[in-house]
C-alpha positions as CSV (number, residue, x, y, z in Angstrom):
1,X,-29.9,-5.5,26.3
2,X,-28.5,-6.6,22.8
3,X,-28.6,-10.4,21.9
4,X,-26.1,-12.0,20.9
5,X,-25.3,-16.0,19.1
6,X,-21.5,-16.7,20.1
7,X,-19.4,-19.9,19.2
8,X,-16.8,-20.8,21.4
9,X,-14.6,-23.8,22.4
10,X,-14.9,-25.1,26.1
11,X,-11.7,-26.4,28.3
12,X,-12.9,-30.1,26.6
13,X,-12.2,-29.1,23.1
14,X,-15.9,-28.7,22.6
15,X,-17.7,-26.4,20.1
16,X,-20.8,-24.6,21.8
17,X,-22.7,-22.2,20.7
18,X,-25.5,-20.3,22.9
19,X,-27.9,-17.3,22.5
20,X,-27.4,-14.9,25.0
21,X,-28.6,-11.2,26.1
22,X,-26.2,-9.2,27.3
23,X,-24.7,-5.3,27.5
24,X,-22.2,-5.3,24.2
25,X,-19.5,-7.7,22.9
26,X,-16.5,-6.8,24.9
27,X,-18.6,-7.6,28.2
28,X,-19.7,-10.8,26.7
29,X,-16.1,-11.4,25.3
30,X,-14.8,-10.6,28.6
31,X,-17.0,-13.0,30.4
32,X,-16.6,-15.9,27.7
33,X,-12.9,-15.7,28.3
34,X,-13.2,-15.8,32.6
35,X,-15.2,-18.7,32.3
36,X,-12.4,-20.4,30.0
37,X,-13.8,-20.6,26.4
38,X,-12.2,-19.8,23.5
39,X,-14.5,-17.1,21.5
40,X,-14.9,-18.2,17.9
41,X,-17.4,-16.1,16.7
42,X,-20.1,-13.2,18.4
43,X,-23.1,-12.0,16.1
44,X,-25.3,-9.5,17.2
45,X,-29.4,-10.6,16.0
46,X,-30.7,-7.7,14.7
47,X,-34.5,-7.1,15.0
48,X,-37.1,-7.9,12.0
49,X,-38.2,-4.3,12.0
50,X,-34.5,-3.2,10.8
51,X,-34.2,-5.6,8.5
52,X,-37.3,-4.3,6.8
53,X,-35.6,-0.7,6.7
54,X,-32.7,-1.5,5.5
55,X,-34.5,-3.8,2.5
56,X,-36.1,-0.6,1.9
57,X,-33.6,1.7,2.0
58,X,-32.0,-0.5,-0.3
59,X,-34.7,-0.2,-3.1
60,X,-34.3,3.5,-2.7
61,X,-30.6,3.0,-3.6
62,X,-31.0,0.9,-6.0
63,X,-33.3,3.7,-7.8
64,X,-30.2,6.3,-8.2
65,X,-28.5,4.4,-10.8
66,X,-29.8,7.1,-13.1
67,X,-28.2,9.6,-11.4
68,X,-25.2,8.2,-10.0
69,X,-24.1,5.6,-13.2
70,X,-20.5,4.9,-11.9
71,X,-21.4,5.0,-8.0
72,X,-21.2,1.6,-6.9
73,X,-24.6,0.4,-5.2
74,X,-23.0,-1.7,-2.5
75,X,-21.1,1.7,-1.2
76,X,-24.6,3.4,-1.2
77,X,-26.6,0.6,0.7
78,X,-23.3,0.7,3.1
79,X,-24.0,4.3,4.2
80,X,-27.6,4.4,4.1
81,X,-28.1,1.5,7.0
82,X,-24.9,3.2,9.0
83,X,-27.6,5.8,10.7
84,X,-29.3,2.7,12.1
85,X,-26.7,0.8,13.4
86,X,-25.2,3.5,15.0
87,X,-28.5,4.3,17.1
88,X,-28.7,0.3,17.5
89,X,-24.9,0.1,19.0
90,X,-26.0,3.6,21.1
91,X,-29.0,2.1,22.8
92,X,-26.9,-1.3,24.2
93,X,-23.8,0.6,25.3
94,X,-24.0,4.4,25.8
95,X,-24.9,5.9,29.2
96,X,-27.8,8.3,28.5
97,X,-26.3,11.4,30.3
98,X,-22.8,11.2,28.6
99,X,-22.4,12.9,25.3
100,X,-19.3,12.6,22.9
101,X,-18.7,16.1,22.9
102,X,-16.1,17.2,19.7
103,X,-12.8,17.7,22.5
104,X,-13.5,14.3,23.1
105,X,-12.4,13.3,19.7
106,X,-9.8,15.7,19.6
107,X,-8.5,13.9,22.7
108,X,-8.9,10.9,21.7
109,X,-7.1,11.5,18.4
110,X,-3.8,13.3,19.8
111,X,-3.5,10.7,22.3
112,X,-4.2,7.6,19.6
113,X,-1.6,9.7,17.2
114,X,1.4,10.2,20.6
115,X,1.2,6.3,21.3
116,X,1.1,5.3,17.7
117,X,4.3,7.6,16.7
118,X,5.5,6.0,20.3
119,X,5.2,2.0,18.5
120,X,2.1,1.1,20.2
121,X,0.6,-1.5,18.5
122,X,-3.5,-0.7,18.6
123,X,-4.5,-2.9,20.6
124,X,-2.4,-1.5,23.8
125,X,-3.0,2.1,22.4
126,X,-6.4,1.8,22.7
127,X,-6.5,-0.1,26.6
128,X,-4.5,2.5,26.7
129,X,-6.7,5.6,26.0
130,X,-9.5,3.6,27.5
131,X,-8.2,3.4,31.2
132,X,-7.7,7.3,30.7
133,X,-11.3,8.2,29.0
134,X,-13.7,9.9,31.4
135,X,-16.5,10.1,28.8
136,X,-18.4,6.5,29.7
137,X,-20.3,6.9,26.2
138,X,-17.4,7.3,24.3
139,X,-15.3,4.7,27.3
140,X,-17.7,1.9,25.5
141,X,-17.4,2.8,21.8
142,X,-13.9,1.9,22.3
143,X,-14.2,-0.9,23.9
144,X,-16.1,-1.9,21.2
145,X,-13.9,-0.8,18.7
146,X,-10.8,-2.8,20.4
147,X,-12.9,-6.4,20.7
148,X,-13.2,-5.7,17.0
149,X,-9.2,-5.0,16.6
150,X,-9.2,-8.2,19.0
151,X,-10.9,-10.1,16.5
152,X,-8.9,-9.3,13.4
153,X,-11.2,-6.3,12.3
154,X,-9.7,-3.1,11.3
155,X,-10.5,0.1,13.5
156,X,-12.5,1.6,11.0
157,X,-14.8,-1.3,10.6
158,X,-16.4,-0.8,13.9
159,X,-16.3,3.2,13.6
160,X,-19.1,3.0,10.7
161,X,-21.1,1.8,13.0
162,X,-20.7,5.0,15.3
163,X,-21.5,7.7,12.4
164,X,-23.3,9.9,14.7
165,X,-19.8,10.3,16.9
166,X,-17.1,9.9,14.4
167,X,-17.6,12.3,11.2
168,X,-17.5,10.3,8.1
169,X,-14.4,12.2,6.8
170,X,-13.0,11.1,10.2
171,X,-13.5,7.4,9.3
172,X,-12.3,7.5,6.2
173,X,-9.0,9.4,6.7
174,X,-8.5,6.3,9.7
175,X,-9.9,3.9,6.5
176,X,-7.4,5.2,4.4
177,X,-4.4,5.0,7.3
178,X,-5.0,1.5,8.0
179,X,-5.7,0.3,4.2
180,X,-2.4,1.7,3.4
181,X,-0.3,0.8,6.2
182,X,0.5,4.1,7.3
183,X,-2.3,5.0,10.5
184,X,0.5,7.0,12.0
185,X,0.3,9.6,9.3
186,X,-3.3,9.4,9.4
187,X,-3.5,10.5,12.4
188,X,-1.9,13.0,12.0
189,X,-3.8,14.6,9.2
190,X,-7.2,13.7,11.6
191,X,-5.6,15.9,14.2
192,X,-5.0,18.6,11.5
193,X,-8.5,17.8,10.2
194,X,-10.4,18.5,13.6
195,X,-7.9,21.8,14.3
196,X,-8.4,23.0,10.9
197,X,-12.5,22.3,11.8
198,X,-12.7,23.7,14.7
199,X,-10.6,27.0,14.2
200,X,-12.9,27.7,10.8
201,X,-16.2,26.9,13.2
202,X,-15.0,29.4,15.4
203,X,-14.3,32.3,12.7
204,X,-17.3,32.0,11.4
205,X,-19.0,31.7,14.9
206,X,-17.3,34.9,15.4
207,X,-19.3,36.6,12.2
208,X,-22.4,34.6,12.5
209,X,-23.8,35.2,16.3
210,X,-23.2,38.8,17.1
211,X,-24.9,39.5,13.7
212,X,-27.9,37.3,14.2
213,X,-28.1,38.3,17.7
214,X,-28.8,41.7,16.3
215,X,-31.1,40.1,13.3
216,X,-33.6,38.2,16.5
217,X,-33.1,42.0,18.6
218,X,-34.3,43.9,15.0
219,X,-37.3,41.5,14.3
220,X,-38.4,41.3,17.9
221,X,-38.1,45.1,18.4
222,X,-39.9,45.4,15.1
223,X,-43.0,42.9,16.0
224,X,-43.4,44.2,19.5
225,X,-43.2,48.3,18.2
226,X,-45.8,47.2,15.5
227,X,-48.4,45.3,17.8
228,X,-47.7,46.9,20.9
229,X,-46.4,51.1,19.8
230,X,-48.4,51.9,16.8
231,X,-51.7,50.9,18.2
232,X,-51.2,53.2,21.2
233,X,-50.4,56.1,18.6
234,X,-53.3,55.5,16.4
235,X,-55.4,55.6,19.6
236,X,-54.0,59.3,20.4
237,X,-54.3,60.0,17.1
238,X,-58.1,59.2,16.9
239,X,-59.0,60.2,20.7
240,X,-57.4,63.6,20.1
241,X,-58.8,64.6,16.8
242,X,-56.2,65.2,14.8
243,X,-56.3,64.6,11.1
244,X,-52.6,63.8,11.2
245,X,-51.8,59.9,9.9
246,X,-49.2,57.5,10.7
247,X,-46.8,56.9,7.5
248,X,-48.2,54.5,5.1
249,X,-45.6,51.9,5.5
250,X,-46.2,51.7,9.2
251,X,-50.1,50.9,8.5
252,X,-49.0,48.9,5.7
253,X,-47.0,46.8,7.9
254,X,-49.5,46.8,10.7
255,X,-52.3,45.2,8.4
256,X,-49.7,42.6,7.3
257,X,-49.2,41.4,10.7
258,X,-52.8,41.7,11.6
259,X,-53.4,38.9,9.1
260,X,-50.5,36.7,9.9
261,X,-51.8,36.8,13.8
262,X,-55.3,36.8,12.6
263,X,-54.7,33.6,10.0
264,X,-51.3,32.3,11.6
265,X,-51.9,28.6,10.7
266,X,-51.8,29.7,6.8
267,X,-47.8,30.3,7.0
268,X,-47.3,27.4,9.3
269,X,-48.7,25.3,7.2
270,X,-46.9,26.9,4.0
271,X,-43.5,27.1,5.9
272,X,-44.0,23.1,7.8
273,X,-44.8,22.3,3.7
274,X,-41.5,24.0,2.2
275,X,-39.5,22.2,5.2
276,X,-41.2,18.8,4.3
277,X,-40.8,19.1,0.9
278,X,-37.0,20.2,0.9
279,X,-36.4,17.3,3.4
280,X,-38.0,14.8,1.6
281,X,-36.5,15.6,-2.0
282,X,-32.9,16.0,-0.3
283,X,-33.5,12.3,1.2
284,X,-34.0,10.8,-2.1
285,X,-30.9,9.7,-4.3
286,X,-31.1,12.5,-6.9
287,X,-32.2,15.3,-4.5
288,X,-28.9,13.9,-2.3
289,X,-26.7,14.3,-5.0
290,X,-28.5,18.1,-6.4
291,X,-28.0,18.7,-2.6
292,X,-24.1,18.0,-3.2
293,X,-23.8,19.5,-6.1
294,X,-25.2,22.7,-4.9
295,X,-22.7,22.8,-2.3
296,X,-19.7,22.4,-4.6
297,X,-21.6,25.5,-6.9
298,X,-23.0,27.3,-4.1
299,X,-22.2,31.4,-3.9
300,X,-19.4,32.0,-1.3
301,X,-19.0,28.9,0.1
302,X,-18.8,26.4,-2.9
303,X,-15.1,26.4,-4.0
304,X,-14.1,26.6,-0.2
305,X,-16.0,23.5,0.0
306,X,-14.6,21.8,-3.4
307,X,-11.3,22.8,-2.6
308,X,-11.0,21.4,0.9
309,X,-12.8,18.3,-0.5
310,X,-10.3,17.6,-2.7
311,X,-7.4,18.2,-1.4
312,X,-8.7,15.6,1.1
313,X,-9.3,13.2,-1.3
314,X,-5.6,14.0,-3.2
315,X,-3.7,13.9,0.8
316,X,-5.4,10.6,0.8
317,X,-4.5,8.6,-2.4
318,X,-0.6,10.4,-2.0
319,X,-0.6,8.5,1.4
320,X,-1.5,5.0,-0.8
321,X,0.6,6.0,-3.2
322,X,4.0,6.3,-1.3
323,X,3.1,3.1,0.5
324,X,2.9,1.0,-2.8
325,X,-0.4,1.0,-4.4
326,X,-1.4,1.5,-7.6
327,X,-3.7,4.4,-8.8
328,X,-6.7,2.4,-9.7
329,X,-6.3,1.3,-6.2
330,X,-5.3,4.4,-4.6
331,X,-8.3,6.2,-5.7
332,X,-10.5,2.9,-4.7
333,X,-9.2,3.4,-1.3
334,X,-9.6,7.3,-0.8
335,X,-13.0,7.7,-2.4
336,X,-15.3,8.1,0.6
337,X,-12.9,10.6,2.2
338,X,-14.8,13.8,0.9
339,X,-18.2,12.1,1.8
340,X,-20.0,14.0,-0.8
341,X,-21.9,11.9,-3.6
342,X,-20.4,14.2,-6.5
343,X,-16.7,13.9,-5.6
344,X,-17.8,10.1,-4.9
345,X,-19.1,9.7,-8.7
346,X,-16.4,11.6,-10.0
347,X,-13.4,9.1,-8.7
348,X,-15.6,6.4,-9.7
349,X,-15.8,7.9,-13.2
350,X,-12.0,7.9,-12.8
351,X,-11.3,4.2,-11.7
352,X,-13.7,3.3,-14.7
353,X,-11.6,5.1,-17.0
354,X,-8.6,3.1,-15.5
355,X,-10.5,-0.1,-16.6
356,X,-11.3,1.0,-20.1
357,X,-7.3,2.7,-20.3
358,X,-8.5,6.3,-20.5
359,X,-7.2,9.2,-18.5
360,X,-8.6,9.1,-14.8
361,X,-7.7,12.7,-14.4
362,X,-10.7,13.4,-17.3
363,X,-13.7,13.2,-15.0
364,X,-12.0,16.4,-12.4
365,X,-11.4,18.5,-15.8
366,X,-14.8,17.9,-17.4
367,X,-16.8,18.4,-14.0
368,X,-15.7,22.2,-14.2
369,X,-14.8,22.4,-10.5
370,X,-11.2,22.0,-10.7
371,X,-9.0,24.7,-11.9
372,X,-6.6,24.4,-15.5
373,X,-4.0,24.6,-12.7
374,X,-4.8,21.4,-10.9
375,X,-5.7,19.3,-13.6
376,X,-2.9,20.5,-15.5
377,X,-0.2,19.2,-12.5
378,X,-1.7,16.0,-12.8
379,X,-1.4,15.5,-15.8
380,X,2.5,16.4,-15.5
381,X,2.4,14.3,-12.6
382,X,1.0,11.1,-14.5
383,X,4.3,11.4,-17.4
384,X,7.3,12.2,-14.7
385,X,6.4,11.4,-10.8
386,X,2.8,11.5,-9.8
387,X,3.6,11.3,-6.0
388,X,5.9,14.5,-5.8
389,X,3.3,16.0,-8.2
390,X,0.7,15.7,-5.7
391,X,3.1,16.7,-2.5
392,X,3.4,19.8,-4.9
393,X,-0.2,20.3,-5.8
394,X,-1.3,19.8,-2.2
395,X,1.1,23.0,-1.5
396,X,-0.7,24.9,-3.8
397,X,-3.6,24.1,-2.8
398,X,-3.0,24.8,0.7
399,X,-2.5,28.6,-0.8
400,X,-5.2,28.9,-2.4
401,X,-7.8,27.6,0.5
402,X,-6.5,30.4,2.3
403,X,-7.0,32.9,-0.4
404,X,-10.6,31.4,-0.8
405,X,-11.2,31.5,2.8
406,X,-10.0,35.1,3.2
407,X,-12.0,36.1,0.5
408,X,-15.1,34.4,2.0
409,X,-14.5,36.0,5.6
410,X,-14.3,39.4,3.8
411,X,-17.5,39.1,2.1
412,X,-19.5,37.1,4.7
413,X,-19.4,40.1,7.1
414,X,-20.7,42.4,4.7
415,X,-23.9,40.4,3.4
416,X,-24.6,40.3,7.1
417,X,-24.3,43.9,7.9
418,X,-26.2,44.4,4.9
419,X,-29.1,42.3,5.5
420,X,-29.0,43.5,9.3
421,X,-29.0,47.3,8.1
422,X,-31.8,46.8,5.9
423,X,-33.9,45.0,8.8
424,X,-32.6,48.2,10.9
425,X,-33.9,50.9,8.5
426,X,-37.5,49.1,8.0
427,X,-37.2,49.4,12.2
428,X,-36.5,52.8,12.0
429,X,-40.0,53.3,9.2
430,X,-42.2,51.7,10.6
431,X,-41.4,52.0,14.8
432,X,-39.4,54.5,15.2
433,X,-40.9,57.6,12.8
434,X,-44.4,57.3,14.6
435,X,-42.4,58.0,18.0
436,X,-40.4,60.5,17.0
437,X,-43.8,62.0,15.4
438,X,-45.4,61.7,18.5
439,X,-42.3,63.4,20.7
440,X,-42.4,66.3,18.3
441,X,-45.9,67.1,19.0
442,X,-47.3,68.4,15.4
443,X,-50.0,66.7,16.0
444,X,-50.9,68.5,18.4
445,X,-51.7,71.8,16.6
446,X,-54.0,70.1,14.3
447,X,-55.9,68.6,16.9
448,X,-56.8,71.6,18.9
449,X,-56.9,73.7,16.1
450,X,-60.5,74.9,15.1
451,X,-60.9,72.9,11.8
452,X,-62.2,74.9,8.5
């Protein structure tokens, strides 16, 4: 049970205010208003021991100014204390055997985007969907999310605190929608968002699991042979006489995994280290934003990931755009829609420009991750008409995430069959040429022959 300090006015005209325990807001809410008082304000207490993470995630924020310079702190504490509060939220209204599963979103979404383009206002949209959601976890994050919408809080408001259901791209493309008056389109592009997610999940799902099915078949094959089928050989070998020995690789191998069974906790501790290690760094400020950066500059994957990054973050601030905001503000707005602390302090290096009257398209074209091509549109954009520059620019980037992605589906197939035919042939060395020696019977002859 949560607890909760609410202000309300009774049928007298009276303030009261009372600290109560109960399930979530929109219960309390709901009982508040059966009784016949007026809900002024509900605040959830939060216990000491958060407040002390959040303090000190807050020092570790305050520690990246040296790698983020133009990433606004504020922003930074905002995401880092989001993880919490969504397990706090979880805990006081979640049922523990329903999970939000991703069609659950996807439902969710379609159905909020029909009634929107139908008028709905949000508020009967969402008692809407709610009558019509089976999911009880997912049932009570929107009940949330409408007392908030109730109250005079935007949607998105309430969705930060549910990180670990709605992705953080998710949020921000709703953000975005509601900052700019134009949800309906937002929508929209969610629903493309989650399609566009789930269809590239399941191409690479189609590449990935037959081929590391094969990989765990290889490596177990090639254990088992060497523990189990080369002793018995080198048994034969030695009961029988013969002077014939099993290839060198074979014993090689053999010897190697000898001493891994024989001194096992030496790798685990060396591999649990690595893991540690890696983990930590990444969850400091500058080790997040390496992490990021590798995945812009990554092998493969990297301009796949840039590209659909940014043409996020360009579909965003052409929505602000067209509904009457400025640049400076535009880009304010659509910042967090990549989620990715390098295209983060770039559009902050952009709004600072703004300020100081430079170019914001300068950051994108010194960062090296944009193409000439891109840059160059903006920058045609900014002297004739920036939105229809950007509704161009998004076509052509729409092209050439396609011709990255087939490029990447081409080559991802081959690394894999060539890192599961190399496991395959080092099979075939070390398991498979003592059988087959042993079938042919050489071995044989030499052991029964008389010896010289």
């Amino acid at each position: 049970m949560a607890v909760f300090i609410y202000k309300a006015v009774d049928r007298s005209g009276n303030v009261v205010r009372n600290r109560v325990e109960e399930t979530n807001r929109y219960v309390l809410l709901k009982k508040l208003k059966e009784n016949r008082y007026l809900p002024i304000s509900v605040t959830q207490i939060n216990v000491r021991r958060k407040s002390q993470n959040v303090k000190k995630q807050k020092r570790n924020i305050e520690a990246s100014d040296s790698v983020l310079k133009s990433v606004r702190r504020q922003e930074a504490v905002r995401k880092q204390v989001q993880g919490e509060r969504f397990w706090n939220k979880v805990k006081t209204v979640a049922n523990k055997g329903a999970k939000v599963k991703q069609r659950d979103i996807v439902t969710f979404t379609q159905n909020f985007y029909l009634l929107k383009k139908a008028n709905f206002n949000n508020i009967h949209a969402l008692s809407t969907i709610i009558e019509t959601t089976e999911n009880a976890t997912l049932r009570a994050i929107l009940e949330d999310i409408l007392v908030g919408v109730e109250s005079g809080e935007n949607m998105y408001v309430t969705m930060e605190y549910y990180t670990g259901v709605f992705n953080p791209i998710y949020i921000n493309m709703i953000k975005v929608g509601e900052l700019s008056g134009s949800l309906t389109r937002s929508l929209e592009q969610a629903v493309q968002y989650l399609d566009e997610t789930a269809a590239m999940s399941k191409k690479l799902k189609s590449v990935l699991i037959p081929n590391l099915v094969q990989f765990v078949v290889l490596l177990l094959l090639l254990i088992v042979g060497t523990v189990v089928a080369v002793p018995a050989i080198q048994k034969v070998f030695t009961e029988m006489g013969t002077s014939d020995q099993l290839p060198a690789v074979t014993l090689w191998f053999k010897g190697v995994l000898d001493k891994l069974i024989q001194f096992w906790y030496i790798p685990v501790i060396i591999i649990a280290a690595v893991i540690g290690g890696v983990w930590f760094y990444i969850n400091t400020p500058q080790g997040r934003y390496n992490w990021h950066y590798f995945k812009y500059r990554a092998p493969i994957f990297g301009p796949l990931v840039y590209a659909i990054d940014f043409s996020r973050l360009m579909r965003a601030i052409l929505l602000n755009i067209r509904n009457g905001m400025r640049i400076q503000e535009a880009l304010d707005t659509s910042k967090n829609v990549a989620h990715n602390l390098v295209m983060l302090s770039l559009v902050e290096s952009a709004i600072n420009n703004i300020l100081v009257g430079q170019s914001w398209i300068e950051p994108f074209e010194k960062a090296g991750l944009s193409s000439p091509m891109v840059t160059e549109m903006l920058k045609i954009g900014m002297q004739t008409d920036l939105a229809e520059m950007i509704e161009k620019l998004l076509e052509y980037m729409e092209i050439d995430i396609d011709n990255i992605l087939g490029r990447v589906m081409k080559a991802l197939p081959q690394i894999v069959y060539a890192i599961v035919g190399v496991l395959l042939i080092f099979v075939t060395v070390v398991v498979l040429v003592p059988l087959i020696q042993v079938y042919m019977g050489a071995w044989l002859f030499d052991a029964f022959l008389p010896q010289s």
